[in-house]
Structure formats: structure tokens, C-alpha cells
N, CA, C and O atoms as a CHARMM CRD file, in Angstrom:
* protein
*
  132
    1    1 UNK  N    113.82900 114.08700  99.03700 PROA 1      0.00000
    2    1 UNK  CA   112.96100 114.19500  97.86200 PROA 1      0.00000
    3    1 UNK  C    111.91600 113.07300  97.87000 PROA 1      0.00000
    4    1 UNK  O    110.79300 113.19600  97.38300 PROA 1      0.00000
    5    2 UNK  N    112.37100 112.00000  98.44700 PROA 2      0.00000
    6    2 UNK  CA   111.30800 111.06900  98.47300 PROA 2      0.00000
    7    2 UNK  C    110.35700 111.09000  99.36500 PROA 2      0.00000
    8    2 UNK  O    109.29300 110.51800  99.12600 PROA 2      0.00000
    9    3 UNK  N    110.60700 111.86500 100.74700 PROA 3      0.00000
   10    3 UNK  CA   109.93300 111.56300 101.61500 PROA 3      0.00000
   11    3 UNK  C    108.47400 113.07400 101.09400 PROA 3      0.00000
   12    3 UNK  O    107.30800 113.16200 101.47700 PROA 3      0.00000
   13    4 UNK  N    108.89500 113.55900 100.58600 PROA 4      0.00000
   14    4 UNK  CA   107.79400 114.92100  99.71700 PROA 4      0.00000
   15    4 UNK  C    106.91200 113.71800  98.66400 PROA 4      0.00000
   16    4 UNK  O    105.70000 113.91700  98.74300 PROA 4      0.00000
   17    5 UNK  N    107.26000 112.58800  97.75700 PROA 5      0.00000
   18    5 UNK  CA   106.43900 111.97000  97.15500 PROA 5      0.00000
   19    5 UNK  C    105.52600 111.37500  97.64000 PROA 5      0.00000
   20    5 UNK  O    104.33000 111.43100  97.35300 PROA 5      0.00000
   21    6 UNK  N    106.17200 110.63900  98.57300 PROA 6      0.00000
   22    6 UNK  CA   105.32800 110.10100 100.08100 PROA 6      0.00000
   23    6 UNK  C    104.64600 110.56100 100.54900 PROA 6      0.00000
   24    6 UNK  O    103.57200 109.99800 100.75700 PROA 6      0.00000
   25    7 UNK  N    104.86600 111.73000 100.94100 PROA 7      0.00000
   26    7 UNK  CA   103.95500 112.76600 102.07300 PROA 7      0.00000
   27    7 UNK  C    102.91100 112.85300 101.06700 PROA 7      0.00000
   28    7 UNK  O    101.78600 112.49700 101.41900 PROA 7      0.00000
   29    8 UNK  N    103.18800 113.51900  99.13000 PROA 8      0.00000
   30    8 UNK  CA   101.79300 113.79200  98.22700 PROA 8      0.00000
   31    8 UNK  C    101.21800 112.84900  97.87700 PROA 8      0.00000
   32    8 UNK  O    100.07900 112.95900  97.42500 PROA 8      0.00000
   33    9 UNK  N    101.76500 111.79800  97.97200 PROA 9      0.00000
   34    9 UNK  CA   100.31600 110.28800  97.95800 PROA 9      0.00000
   35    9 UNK  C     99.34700 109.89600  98.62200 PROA 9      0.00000
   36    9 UNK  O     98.26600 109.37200  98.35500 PROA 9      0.00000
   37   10 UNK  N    100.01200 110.30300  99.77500 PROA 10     0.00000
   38   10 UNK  CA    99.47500 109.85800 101.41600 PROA 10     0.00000
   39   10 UNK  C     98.23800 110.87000 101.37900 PROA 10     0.00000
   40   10 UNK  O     97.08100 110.52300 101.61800 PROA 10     0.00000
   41   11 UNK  N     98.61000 112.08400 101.07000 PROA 11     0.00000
   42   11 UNK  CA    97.43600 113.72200 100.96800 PROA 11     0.00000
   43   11 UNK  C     96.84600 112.91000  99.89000 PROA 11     0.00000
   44   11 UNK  O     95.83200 112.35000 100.30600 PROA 11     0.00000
   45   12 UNK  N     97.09400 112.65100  98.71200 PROA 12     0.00000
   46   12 UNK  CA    96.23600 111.96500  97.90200 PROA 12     0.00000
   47   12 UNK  C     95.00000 110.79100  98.30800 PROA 12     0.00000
   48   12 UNK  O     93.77500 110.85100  98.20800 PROA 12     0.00000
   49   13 UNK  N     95.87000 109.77200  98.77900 PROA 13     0.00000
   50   13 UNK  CA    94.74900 109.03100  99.06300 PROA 13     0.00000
   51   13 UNK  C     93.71700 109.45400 100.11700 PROA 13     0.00000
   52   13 UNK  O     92.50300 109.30000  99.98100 PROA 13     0.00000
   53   14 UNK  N     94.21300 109.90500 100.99400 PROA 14     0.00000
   54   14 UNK  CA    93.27600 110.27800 102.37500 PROA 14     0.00000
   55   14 UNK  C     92.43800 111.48400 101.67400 PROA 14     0.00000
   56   14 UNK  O     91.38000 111.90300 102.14500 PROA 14     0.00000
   57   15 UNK  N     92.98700 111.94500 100.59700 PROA 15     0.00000
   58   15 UNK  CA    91.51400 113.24800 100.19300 PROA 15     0.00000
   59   15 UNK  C     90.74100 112.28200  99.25700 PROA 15     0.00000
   60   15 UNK  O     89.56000 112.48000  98.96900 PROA 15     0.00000
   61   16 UNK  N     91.33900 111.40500  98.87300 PROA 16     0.00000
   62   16 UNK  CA    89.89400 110.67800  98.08100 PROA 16     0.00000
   63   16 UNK  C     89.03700 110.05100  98.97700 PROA 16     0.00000
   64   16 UNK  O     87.82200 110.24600  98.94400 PROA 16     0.00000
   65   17 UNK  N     89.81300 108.98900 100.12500 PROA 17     0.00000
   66   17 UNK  CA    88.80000 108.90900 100.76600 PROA 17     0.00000
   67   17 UNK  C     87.74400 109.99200 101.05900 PROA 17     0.00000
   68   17 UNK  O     86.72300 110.29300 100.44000 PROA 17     0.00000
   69   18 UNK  N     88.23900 110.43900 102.07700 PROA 18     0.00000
   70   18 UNK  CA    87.50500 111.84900 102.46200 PROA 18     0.00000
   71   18 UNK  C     86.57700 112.24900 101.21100 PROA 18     0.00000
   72   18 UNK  O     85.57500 112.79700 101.67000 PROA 18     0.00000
   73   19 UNK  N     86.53800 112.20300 100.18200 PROA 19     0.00000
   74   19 UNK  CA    85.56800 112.43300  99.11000 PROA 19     0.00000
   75   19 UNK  C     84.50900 111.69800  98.89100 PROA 19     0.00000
   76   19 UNK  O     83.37000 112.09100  98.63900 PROA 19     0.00000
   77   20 UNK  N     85.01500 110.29500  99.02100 PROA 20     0.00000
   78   20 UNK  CA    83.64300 109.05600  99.03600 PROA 20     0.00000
   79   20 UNK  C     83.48800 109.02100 100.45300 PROA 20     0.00000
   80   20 UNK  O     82.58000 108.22900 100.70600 PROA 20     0.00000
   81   21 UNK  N     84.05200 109.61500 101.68800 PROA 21     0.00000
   82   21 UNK  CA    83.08200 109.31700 102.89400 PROA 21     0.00000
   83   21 UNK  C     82.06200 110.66600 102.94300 PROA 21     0.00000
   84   21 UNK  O     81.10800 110.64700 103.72000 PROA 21     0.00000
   85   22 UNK  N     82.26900 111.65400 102.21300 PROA 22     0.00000
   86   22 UNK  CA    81.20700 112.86100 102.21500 PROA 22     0.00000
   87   22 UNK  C     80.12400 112.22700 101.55700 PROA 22     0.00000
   88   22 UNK  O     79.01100 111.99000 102.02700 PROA 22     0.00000
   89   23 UNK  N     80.82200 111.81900  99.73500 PROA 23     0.00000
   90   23 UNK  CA    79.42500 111.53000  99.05700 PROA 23     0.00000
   91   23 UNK  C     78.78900 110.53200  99.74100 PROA 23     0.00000
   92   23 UNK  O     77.62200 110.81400 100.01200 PROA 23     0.00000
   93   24 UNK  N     79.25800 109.19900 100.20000 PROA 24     0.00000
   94   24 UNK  CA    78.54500 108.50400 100.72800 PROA 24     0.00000
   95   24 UNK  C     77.18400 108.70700 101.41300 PROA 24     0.00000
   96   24 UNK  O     76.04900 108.34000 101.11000 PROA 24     0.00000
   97   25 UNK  N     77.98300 109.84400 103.06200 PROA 25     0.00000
   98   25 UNK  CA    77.03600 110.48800 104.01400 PROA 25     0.00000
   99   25 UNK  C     76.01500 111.62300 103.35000 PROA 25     0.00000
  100   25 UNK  O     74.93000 111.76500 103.91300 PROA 25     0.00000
  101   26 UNK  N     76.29700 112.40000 102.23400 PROA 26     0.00000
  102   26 UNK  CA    75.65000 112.80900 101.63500 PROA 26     0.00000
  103   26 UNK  C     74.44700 112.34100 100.95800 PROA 26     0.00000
  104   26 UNK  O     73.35500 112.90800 100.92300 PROA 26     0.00000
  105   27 UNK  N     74.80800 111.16000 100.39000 PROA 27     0.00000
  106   27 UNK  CA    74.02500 110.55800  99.71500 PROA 27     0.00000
  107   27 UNK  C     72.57800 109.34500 101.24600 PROA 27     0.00000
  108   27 UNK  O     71.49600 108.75900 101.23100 PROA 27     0.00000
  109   28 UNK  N     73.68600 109.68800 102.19200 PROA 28     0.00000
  110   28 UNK  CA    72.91400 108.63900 103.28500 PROA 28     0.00000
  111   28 UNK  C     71.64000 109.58500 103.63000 PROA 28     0.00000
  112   28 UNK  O     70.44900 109.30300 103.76800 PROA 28     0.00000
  113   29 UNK  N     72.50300 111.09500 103.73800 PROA 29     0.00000
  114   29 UNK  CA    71.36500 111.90800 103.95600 PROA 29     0.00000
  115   29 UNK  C     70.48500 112.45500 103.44000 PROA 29     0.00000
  116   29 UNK  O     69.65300 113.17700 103.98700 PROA 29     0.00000
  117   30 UNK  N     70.57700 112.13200 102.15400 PROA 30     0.00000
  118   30 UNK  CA    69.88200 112.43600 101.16200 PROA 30     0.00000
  119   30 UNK  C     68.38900 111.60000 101.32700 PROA 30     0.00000
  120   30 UNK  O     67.25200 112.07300 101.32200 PROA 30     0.00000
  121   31 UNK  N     68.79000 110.31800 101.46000 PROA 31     0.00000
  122   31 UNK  CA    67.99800 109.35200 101.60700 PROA 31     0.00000
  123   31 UNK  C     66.86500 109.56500 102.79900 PROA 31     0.00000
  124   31 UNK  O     65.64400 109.66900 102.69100 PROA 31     0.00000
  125   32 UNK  N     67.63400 109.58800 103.86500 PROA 32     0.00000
  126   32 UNK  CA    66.90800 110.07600 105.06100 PROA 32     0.00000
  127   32 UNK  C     66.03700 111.33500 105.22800 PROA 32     0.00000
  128   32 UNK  O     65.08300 111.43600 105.99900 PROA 32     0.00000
  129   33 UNK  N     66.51200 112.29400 104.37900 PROA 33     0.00000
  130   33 UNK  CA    65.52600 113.50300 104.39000 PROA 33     0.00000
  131   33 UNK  C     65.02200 113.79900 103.28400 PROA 33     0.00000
  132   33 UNK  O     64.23300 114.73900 103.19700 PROA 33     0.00000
């Protein structure tokens, strides 16, 4: 049971990243074009 809390944090954090490295590049490209 714990190792399922673990596993949904881990998916948690790595999709937020993944959210500010889009907007970021989004926003980089925004700039650029």
C-alpha cells in the first residue's frame, strides 16, 4: 500500500515538472517567434 503512495507522488511531482518545463519552453518560444 505504500509503495502505490510512492509511486502517486513520484507521477505527481514529475507531471508538475513536466508542466513548468512546457510553459517555460513555451513561453521561450513565444519570445523567439
Amino acid at each position: 500500500m505504500a509503495v502505490i503512495v510512492i509511486m502517486a507522488m513520484l507521477v505527481a511531482v514529475i507531471a508538475r515538472r513536466m508542466v513548468v518545463i512546457m510553459t517555460m519552453v513555451m513561453y521561450v518560444l513565444g519570445l523567439a517567434g
